[in-house]
DODRENRO-883649 format. One record per residue (C-alpha): chain; x, y, z; residue in three letters; residue number from 1. Coordinates in Angstrom, 3 decimals, m for minus. Example, Ala and Ser with C-alpha at 12.3 -4.5 7.8 and 13.67 -1.06 7.14 Angstrom:
<rs>
<'A'; <12.300; m4.500; 7.800>; 'ALA'; 1>,
<'A'; <13.670; m1.060; 7.140>; 'SER'; 2>,
</rs>
This chain:
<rs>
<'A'; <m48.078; 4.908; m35.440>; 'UNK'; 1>,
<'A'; <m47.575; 7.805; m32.873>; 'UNK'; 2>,
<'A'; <m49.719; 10.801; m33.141>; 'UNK'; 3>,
<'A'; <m47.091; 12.851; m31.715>; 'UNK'; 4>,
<'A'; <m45.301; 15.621; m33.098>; 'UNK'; 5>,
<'A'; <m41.526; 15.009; m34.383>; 'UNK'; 6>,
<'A'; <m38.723; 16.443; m32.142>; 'UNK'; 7>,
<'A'; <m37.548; 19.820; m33.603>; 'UNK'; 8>,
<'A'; <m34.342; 19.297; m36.662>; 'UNK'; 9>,
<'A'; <m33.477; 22.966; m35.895>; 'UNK'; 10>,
<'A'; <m33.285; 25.414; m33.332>; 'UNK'; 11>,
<'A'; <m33.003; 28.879; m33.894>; 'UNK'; 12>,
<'A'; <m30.594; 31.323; m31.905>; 'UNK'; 13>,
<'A'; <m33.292; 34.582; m31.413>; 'UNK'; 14>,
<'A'; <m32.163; 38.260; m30.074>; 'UNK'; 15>,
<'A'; <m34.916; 39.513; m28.746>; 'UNK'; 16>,
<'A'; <m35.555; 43.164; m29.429>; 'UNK'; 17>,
<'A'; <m36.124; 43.996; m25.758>; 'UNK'; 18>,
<'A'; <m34.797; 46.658; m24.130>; 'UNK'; 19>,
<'A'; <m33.963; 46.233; m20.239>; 'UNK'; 20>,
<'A'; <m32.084; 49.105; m19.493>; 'UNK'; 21>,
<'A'; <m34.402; 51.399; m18.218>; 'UNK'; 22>,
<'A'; <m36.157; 48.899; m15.834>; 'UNK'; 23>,
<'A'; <m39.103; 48.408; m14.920>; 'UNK'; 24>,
<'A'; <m41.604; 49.194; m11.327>; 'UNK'; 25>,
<'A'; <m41.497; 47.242; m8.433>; 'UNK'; 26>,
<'A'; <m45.070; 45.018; m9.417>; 'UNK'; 27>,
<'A'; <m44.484; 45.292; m13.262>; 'UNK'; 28>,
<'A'; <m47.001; 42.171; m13.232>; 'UNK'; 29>,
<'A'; <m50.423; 43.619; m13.499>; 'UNK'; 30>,
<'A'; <m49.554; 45.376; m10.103>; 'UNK'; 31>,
<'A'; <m49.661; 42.311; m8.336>; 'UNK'; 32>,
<'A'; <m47.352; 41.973; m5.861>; 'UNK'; 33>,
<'A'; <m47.217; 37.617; m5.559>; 'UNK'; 34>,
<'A'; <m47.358; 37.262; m9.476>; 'UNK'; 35>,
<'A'; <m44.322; 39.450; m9.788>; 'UNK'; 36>,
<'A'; <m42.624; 37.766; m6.726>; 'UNK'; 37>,
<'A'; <m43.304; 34.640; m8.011>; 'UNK'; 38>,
<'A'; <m41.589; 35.846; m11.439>; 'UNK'; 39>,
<'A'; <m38.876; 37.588; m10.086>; 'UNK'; 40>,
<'A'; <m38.022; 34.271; m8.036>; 'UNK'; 41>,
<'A'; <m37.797; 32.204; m11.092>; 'UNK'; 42>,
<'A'; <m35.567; 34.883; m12.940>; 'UNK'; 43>,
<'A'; <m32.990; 34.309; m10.142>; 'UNK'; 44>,
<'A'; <m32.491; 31.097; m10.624>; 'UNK'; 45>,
<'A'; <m31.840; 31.418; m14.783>; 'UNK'; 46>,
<'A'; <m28.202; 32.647; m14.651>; 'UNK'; 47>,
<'A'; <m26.669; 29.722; m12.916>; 'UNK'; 48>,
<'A'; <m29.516; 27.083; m13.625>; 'UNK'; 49>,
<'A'; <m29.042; 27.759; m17.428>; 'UNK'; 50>,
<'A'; <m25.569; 27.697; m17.334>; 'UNK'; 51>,
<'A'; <m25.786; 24.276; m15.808>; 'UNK'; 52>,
<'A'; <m27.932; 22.875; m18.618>; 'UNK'; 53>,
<'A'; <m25.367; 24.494; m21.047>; 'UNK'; 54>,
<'A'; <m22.082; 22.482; m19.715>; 'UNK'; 55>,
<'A'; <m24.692; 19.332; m19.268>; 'UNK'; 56>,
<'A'; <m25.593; 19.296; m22.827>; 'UNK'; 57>,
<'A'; <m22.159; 20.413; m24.291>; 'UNK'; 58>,
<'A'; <m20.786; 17.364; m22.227>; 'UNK'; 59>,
<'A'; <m23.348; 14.843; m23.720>; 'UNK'; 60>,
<'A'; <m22.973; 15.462; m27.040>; 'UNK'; 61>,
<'A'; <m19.138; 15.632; m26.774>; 'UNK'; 62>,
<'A'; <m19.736; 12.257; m25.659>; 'UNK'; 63>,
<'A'; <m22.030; 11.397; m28.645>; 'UNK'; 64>,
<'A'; <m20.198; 9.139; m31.202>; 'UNK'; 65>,
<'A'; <m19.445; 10.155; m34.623>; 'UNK'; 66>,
<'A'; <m22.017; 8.516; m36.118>; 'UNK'; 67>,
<'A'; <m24.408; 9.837; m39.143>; 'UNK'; 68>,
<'A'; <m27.497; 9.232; m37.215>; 'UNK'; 69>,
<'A'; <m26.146; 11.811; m34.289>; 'UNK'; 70>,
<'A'; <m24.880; 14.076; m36.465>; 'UNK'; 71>,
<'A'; <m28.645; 15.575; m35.973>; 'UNK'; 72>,
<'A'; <m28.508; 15.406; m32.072>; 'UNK'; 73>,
<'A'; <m25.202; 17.197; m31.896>; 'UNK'; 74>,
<'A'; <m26.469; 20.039; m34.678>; 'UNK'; 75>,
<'A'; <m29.839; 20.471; m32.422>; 'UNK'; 76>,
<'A'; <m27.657; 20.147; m29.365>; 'UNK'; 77>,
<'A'; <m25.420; 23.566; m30.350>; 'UNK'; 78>,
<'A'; <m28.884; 25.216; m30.608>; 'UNK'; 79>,
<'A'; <m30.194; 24.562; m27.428>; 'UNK'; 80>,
<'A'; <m26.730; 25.921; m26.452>; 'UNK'; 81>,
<'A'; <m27.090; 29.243; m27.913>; 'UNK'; 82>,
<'A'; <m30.734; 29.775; m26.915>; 'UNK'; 83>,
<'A'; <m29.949; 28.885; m22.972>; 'UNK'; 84>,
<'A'; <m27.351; 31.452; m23.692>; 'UNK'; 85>,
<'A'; <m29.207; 34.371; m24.763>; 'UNK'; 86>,
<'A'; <m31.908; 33.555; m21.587>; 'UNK'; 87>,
<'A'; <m28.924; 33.777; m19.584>; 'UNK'; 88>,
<'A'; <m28.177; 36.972; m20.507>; 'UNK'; 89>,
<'A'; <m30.916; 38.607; m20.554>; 'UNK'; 90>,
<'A'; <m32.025; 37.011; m17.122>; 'UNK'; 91>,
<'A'; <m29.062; 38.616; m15.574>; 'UNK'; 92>,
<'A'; <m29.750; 42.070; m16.744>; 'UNK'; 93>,
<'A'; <m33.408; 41.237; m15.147>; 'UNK'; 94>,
<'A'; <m31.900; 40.373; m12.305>; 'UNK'; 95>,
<'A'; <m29.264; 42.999; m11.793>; 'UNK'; 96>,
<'A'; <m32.422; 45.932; m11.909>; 'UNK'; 97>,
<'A'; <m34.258; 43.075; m9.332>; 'UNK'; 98>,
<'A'; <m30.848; 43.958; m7.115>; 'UNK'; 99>,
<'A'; <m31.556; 47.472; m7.559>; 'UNK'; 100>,
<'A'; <m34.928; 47.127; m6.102>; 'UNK'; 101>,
<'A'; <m33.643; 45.508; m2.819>; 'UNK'; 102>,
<'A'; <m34.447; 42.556; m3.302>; 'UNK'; 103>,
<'A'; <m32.039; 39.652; m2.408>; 'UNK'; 104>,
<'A'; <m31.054; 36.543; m4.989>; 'UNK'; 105>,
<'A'; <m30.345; 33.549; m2.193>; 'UNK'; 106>,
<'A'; <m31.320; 31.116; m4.820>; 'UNK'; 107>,
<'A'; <m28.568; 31.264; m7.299>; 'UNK'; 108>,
<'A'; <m25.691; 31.102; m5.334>; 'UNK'; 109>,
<'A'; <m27.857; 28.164; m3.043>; 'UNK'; 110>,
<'A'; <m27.965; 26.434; m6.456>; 'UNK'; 111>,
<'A'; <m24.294; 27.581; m7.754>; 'UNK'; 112>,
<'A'; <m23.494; 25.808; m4.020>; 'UNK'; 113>,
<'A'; <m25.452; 22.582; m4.878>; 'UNK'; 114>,
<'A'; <m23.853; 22.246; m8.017>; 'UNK'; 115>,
<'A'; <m20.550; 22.387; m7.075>; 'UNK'; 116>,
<'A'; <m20.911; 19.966; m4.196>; 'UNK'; 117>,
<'A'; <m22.517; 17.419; m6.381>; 'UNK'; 118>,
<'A'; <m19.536; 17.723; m9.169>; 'UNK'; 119>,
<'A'; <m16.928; 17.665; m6.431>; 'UNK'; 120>,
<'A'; <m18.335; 14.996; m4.451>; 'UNK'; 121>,
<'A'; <m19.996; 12.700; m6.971>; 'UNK'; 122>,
<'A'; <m20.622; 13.553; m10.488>; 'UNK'; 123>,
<'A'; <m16.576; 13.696; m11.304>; 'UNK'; 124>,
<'A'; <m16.482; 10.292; m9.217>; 'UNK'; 125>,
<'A'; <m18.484; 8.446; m11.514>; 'UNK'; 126>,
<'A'; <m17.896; 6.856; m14.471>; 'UNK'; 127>,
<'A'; <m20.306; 8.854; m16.272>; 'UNK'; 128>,
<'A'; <m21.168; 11.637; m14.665>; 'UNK'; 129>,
<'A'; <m22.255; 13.480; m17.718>; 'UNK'; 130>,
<'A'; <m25.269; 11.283; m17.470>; 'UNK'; 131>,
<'A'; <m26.801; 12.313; m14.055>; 'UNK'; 132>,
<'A'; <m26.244; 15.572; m15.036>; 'UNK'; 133>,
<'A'; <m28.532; 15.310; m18.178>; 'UNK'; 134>,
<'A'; <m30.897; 13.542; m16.000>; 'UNK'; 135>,
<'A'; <m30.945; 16.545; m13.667>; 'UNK'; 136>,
<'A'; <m30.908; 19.253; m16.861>; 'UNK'; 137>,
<'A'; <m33.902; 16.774; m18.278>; 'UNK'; 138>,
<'A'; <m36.020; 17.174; m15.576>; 'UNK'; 139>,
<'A'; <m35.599; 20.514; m15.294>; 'UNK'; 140>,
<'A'; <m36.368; 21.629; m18.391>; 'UNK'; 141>,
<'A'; <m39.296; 19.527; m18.530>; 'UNK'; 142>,
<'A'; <m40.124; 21.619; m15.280>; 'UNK'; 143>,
<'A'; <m39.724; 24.824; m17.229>; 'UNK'; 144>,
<'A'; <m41.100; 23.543; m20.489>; 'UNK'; 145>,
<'A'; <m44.550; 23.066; m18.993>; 'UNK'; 146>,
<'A'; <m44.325; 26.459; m17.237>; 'UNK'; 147>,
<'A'; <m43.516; 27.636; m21.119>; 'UNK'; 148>,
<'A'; <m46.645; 25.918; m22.334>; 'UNK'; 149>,
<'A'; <m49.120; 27.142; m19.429>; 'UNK'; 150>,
<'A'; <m47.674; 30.698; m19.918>; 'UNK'; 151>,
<'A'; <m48.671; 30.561; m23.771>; 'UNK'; 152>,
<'A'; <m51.822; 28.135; m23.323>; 'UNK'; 153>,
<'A'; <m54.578; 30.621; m21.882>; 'UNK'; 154>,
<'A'; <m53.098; 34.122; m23.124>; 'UNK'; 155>,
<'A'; <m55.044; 37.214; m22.940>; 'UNK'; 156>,
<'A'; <m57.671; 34.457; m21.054>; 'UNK'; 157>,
<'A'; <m58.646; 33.994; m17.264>; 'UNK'; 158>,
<'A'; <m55.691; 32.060; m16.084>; 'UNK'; 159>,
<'A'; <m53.522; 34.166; m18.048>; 'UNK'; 160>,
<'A'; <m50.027; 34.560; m15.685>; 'UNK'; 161>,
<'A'; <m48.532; 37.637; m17.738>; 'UNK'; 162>,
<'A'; <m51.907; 39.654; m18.999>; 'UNK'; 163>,
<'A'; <m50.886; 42.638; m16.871>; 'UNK'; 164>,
<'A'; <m47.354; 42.389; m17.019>; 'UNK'; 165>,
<'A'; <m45.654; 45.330; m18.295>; 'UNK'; 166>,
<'A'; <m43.653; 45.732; m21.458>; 'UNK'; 167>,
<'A'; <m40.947; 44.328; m22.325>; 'UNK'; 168>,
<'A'; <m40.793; 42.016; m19.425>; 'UNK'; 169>,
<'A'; <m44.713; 39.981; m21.076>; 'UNK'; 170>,
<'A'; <m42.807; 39.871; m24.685>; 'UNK'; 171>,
<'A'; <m39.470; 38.251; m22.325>; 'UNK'; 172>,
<'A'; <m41.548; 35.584; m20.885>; 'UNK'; 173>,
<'A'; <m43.762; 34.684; m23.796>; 'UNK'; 174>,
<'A'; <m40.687; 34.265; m25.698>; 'UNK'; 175>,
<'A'; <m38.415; 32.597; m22.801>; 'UNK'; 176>,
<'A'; <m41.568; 29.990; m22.398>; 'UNK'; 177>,
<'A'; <m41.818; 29.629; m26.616>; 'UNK'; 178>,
<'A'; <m38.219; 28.661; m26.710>; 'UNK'; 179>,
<'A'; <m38.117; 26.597; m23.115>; 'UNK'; 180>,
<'A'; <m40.964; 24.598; m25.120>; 'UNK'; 181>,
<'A'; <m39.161; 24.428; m28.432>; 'UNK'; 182>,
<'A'; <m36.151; 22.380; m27.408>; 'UNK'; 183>,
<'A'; <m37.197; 20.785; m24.522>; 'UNK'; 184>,
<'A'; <m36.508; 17.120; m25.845>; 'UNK'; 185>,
<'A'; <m32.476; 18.081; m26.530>; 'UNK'; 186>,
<'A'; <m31.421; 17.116; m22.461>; 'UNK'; 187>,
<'A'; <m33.732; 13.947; m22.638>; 'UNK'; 188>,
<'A'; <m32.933; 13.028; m25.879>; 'UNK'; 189>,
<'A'; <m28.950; 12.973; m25.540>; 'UNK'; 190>,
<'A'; <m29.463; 11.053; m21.793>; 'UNK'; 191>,
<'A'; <m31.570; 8.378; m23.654>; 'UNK'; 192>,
<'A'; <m28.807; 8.236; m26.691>; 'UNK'; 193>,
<'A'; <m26.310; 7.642; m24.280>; 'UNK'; 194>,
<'A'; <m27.757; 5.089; m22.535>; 'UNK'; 195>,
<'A'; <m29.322; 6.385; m19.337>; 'UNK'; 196>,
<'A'; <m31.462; 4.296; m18.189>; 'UNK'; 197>,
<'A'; <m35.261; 4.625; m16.306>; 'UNK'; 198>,
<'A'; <m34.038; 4.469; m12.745>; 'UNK'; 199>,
<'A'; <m31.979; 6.993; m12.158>; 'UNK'; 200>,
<'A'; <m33.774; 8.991; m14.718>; 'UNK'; 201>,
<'A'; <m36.801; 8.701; m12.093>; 'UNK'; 202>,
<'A'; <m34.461; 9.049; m8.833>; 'UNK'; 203>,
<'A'; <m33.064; 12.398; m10.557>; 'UNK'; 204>,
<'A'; <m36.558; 13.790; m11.377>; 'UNK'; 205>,
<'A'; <m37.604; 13.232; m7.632>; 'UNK'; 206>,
<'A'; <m34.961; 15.230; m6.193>; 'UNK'; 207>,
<'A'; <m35.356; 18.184; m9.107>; 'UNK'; 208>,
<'A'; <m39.557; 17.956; m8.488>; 'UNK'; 209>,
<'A'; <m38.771; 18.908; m4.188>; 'UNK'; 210>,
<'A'; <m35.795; 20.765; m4.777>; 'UNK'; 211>,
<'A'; <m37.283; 23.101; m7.441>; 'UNK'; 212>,
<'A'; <m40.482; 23.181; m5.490>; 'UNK'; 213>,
<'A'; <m39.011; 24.545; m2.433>; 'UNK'; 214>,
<'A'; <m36.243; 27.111; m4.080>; 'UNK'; 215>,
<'A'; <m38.751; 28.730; m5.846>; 'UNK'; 216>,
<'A'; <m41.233; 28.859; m2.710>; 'UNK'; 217>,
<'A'; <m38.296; 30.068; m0.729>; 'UNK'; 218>,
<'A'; <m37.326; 32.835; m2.728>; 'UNK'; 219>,
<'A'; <m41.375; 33.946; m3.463>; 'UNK'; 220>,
<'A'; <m41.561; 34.693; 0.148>; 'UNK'; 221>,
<'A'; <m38.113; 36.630; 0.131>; 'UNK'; 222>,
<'A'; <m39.330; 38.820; m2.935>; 'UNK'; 223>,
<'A'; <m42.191; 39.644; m0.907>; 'UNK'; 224>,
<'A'; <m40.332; 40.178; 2.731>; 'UNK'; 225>,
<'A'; <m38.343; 42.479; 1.195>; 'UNK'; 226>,
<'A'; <m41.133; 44.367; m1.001>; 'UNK'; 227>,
<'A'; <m42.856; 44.392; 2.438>; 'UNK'; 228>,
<'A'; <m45.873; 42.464; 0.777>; 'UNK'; 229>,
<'A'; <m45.660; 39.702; 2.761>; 'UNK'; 230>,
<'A'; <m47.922; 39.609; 5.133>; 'UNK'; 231>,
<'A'; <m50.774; 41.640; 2.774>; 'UNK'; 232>,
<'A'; <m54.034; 39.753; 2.316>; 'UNK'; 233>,
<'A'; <m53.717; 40.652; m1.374>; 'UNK'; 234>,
<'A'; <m50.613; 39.207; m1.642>; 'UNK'; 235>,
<'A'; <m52.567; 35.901; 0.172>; 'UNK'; 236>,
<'A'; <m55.548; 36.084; m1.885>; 'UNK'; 237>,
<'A'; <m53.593; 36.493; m5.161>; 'UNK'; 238>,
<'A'; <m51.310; 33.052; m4.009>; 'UNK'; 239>,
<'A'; <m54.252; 31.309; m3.658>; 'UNK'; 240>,
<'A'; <m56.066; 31.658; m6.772>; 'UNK'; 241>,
<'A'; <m52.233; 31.115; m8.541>; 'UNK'; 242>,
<'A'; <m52.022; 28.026; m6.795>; 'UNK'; 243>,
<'A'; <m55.615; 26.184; m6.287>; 'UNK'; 244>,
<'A'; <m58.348; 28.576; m8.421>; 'UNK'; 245>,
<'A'; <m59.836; 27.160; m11.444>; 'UNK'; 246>,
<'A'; <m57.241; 27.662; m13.676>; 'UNK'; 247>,
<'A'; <m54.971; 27.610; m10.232>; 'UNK'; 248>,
<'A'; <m50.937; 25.950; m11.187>; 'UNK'; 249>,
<'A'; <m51.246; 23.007; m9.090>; 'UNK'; 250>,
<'A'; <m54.647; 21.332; m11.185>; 'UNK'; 251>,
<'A'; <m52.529; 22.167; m14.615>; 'UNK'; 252>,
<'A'; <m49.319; 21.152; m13.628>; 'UNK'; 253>,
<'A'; <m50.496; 17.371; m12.499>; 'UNK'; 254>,
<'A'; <m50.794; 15.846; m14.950>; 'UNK'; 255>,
<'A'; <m48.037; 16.458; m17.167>; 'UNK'; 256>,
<'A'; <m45.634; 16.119; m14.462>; 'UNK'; 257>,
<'A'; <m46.755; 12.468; m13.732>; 'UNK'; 258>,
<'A'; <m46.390; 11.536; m17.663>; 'UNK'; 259>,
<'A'; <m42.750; 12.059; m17.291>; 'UNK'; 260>,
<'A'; <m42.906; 9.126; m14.673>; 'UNK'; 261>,
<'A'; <m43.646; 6.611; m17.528>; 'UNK'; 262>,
<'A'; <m41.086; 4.046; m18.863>; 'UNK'; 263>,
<'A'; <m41.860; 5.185; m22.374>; 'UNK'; 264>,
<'A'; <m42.239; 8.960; m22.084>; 'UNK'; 265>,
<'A'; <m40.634; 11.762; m24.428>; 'UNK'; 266>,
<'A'; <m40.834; 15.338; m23.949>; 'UNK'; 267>,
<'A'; <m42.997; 15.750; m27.487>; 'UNK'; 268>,
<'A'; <m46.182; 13.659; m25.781>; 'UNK'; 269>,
<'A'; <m46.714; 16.738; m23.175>; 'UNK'; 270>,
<'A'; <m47.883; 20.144; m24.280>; 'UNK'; 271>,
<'A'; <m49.929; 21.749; m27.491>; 'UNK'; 272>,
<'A'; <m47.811; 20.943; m30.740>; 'UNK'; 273>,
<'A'; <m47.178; 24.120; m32.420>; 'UNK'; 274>,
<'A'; <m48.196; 26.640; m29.647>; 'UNK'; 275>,
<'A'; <m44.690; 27.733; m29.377>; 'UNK'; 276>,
<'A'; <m44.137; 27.936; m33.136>; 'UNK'; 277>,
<'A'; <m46.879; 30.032; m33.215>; 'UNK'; 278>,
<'A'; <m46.059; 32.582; m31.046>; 'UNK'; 279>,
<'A'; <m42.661; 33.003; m32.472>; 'UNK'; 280>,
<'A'; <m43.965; 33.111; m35.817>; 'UNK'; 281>,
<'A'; <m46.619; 35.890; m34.708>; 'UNK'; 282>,
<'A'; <m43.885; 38.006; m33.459>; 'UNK'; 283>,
<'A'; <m41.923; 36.878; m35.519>; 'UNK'; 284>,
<'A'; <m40.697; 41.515; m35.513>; 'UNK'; 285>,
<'A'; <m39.692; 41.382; m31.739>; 'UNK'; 286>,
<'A'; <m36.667; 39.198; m32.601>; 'UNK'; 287>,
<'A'; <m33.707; 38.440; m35.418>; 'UNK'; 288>,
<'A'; <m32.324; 35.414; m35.667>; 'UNK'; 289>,
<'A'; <m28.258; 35.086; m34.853>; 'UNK'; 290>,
<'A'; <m26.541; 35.257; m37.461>; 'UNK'; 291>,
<'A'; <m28.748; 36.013; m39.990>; 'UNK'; 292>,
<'A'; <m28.070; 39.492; m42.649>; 'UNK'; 293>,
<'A'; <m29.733; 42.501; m41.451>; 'UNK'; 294>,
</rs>
């Protein structure tokens, strides 16, 4: 019998109680000008990333029979929908004060680019495109889902990517991680339900690990050109530790990134069960659910 958690019935739809519009300073993280950077990079890439995963899982599950036992999927799959949603929106209102502080998004319209090609030039050519597509939003959020569960796994410890950060933008990423976490099994899920297979599961997951890998390192060292932080040994000594210090990205991400290389992986085997729900339900006053009576 697996010792796994169960894959989540129910998502919730959450607006966060954040407010953006005044903005926030140029190093909001803890003053430090990578970890910002570094933030701000991934931020970019939300609007037209999540968007993506939207039309990727609205297209499986339209092509999810009518059957009782994916009735559940679907319900789950509208969810995930609304959630990617809100991030979207709230990532572009992040982004458009980002604008505002020079700095220069090259990563979402790269990616907008990318995803337009492969549509035009071979998603819409095959038979099932939908599929690859899942396999590309699958591996991405499993990307993002363990960046969700090392953002909530060592808070307010050494390690700790956001224990600086400025409100609202720490309550923004704790809860952007909870929910990344949360319904990270929908993409995978609906790609194994419809019959995608290992291979090109693998062959997608490949091309997301280098491609994500070098967008985000691309638009890091951007941020910092334009901060004019570049070339600071801070900025240096601060990547470093990120990347290869005790608690450094590269030692915590390992491992979890080659479990999803396994024939019989799922999304629930990686990460701490109910860190997620646990945050949420802790601040549980920084956000309504959709929907629900005021």
């Amino acid at each position: 019998m697996s010792t796994y958690p169960a894959a989540p019935t129910e998502l919730t739809v959450r607006r966060l109680s954040v407010d953006l519009s005044q903005g926030f300073s140029r190093h909001w993280n803890g003053g430090d000008a990578f970890l910002t950077a570094y933030a701000n990079a991934l931020s970019m890439s939300f609007p037209v990333g999540e968007q993506s995963f939207i039309d990727a899982v609205k297209a499986g599950a339209k092509n999810l029979p009518d059957t009782p036992e994916n009735a559940e999927l679907k319900h789950i799959a509208k969810g995930f929908v609304g959630q990617e949603a809100t991030h979207r929106h709230l990532h572009a209102l992040y982004n458009a004060h980002l604008e505002k502080q020079g700095l220069v998004n090259h990563w979402g319209p790269r990616a907008e680019q990318r995803l337009k090609k492969g549509r035009d030039e071979f998603f819409s050519k095959s038979e099932k495109g939908y599929l690859h597509e899942l396999a590309i939003t699958a591996a991405f959020e499993h990307f993002t889902s363990i960046f969700g569960d090392l953002t909530l796994e060592r808070m307010d410890q050494a390690g700790d990517w956001f224990a600086g950060a400025e409100e609202p933008l720490k309550t923004l990423w704790r809860w952007h991680a909870a929910e990344e976490s949360e319904h990270k099994c929908v993409a995978f899920d609906l790609y194994q339900r419809l019959g995608g297979n290992h291979s090109w599961r693998m062959r997608w997951f490949w091309y997301v690990t280098i491609q994500f890998s070098t967008d985000v390192l691309r638009q890091t060292i951007n941020n910092l050109w334009h901060d004019k932080t570049l070339f600071k040994p801070a900025t240096w000594w601060s990547a470093g530790k990120f990347l290869f210090g005790r608690h450094g990205m590269v030692w915590r991400v390992a491992k979890p990134v080659w479990e999803y290389t396994r024939k019989d992986f799922h999304p629930m085997q990686v990460g701490h069960p109910t860190q997620a729900h646990d945050w949420l339900t802790r601040h549980a006053n920084q956000w309504t659910a959709v929907g629900a009576k005021a």
